[in-house]
N, C-alpha and C positions, 0 to 999 in steps of 0.2 A: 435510634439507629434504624435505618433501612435493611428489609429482607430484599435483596436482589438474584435473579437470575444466575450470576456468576459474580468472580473477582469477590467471591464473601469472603475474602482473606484482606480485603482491603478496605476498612470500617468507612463506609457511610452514614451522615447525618448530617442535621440542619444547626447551624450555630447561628447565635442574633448577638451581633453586638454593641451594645445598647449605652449608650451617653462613652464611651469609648474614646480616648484621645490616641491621634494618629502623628509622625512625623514624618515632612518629604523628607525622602531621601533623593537628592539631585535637581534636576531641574523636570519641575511639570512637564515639560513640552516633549519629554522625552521619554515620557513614560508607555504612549504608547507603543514606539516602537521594541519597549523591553519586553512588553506582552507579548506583542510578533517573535521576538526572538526565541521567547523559551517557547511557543506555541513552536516553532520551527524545529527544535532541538528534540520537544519531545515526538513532535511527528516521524521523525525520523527515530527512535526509541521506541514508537511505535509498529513502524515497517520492519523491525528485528523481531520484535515479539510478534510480531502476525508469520514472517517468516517460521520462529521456531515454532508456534502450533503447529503452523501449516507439515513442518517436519514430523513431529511430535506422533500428530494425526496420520500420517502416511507411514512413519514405521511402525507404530501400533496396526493398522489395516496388513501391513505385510507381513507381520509375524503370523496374524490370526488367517490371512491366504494362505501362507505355507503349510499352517496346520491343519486349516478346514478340509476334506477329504469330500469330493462332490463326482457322483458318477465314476466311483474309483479313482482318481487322483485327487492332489491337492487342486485349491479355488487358483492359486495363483499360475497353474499350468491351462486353464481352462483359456480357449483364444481371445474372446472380449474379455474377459478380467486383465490379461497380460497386456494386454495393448491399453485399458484405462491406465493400469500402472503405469506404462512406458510413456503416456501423456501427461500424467499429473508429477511427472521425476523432471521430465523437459520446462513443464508450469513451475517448478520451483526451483528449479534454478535459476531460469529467468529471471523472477521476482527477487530472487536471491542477490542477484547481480544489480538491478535495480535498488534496492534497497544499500547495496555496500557502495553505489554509487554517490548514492545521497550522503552516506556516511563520510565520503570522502570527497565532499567539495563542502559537509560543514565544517570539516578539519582544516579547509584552506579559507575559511571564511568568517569564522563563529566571533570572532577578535574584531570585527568591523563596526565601526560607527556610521551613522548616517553622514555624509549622503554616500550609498551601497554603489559599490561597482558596479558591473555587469557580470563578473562571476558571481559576485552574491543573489544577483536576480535567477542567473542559472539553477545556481543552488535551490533558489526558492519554488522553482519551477520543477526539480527533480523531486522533493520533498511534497509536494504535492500529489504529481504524478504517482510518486512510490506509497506514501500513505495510501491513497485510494486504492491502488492496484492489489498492493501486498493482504490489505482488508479483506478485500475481495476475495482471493482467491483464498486465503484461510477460510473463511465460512464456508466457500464454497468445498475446501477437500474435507473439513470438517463434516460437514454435512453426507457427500461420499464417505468419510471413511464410513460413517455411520452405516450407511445402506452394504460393504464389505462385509458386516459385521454381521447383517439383515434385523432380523428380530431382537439379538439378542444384545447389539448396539445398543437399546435403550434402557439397557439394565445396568444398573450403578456397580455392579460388579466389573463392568467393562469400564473403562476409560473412553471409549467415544463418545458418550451420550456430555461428556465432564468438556470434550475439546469441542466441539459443538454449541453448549453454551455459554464457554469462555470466549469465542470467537467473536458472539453476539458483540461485545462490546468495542471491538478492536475499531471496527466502519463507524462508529459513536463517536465516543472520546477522541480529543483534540482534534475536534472540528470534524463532522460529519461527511458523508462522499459530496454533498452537494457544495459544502462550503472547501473543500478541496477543488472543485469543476468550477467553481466561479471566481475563486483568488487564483488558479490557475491560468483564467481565461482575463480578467487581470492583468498578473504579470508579461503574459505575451501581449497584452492588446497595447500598455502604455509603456513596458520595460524590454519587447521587442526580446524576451527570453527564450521564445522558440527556436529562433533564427542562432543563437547560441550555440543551443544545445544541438542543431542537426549539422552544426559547423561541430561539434564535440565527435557527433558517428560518424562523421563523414568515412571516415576509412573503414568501417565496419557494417555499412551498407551500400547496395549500388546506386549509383546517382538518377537513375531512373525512380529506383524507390522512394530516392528523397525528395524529389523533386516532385513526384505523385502526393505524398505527403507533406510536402510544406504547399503545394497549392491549394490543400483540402485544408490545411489551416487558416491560409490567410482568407481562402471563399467564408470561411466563417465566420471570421474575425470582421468580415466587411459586410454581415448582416446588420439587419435593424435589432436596436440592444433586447428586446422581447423574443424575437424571435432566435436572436443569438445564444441568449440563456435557456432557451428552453429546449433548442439541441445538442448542449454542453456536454448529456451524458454520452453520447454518442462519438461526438470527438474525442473527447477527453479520455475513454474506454481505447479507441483505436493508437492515438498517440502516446497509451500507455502498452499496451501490448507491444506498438512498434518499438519505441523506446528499452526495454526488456531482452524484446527477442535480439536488437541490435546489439547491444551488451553482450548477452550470451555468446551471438557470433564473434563477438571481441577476444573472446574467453577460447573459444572454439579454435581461432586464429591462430593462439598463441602455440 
């Protein structure tokens, strides 16, 4: 068994299986795509669990503001503490939105066989986006709540120093940020899944903004493949915030 980091609730180790007899099930040829599939199913099972730390970690910080008593009042009355607050409440729900998006185009999709629509590519392109993103921002309020907390965040009696490390794993498992920014950049460059999705917000952003951002997509899309991958995280980072914050205004609309 492995000592790790986090997730010790979920046994690690190495198995060898050794003169082992195996049977297909179905036809070889199709096997890769069943790896994609559940790798897709759980990315999005993924972006739920990054969501709820990312919660988790933000109500634990606000109980401990409410109570922290700093220069006479509570932490959470203090003006920059309020206003981080008011910033990382807008960051998850966004994400939040993002993620139930994903959820809800593999509800219209998960039943599919090859050869994949074009909503499925969609899908596979929001699942990306959202895994990345939702990682993302977990570690990162994780990390904040800790500093809410100051010193005493890193004490095992607190619960932040617990959402912090559990976070670690979230941007890891099932497929790393990089291998979400490059199947990403992928599904738009051959499956033309960008063009999809900003036909999906169209009504949830102004056409200036889209039009600014899909032409920062396709400038990328038509670099040289070296240098294209190697400013992935950059786009990739921008068309997921966009993607999000457009959601949210969907949400906001209603």
């Amino acid at each position: 068994m492995k000592d790790k980091i986090a997730t010790r609730s979920v046994p690690t180790g190495e198995i060898e299986l050794r003169e082992s007899e195996a049977w297909l099930l179905g036809r070889a040829e199709d096997g890769i795509y069943l790896i994609l599939e559940v790798l897709n199913v759980s990315r999005v099972a993924n972006s739920m669990g990054s969501v709820a730390l990312a919660h988790r970690a933000l109500a634990d910080a606000l109980s401990f503001a409410q109570s922290r008593m700093v220069f006479g009042r509570p932490l959470i009355e203090q003006p920059l503490m309020r206003r981080q607050f008011e910033d990382r409440v807008h960051q998850l729900r966004a994400a939040a939105k993002l993620a139930w998006k994903a959820l809800e185009l593999l509800n219209e999709v998960w039943q599919e066989k090859p050869p994949y629509s074009g909503r499925y590519h969609l899908f596979r392109l929001v699942a990306h986006l959202s895994k990345y993103w939702t990682a993302e921002l977990a570690v990162q309020t994780a990390k904040w709540a800790m500093e809410v907390h100051g010193g005493l965040g890193t004490l095992h009696e607190y619960r932040a120093e617990r959402w912090l490390r559990e976070a670690m794993i979230l941007a890891i498992w099932e497929g790393p940020s990089h291998r979400q920014m490059l199947d990403g950049l992928e599904v738009m460059e051959r499956k033309k899944a960008h063009l999809l999705l900003f036909e999906c917000l169209s009504a949830h952003v102004s056409a200036s903004a889209r039009q600014q951002m899909e032409a920062r997509i396709e400038r990328h899309l038509g670099l040289p493949r070296e240098e294209k991958e190697a400013g992935a995280d950059t786009i990739f980072s921008e068309l997921a915030a966009f993607t999000a914050d457009a959601l949210l205004q969907s949400q906001t609309l209603k």
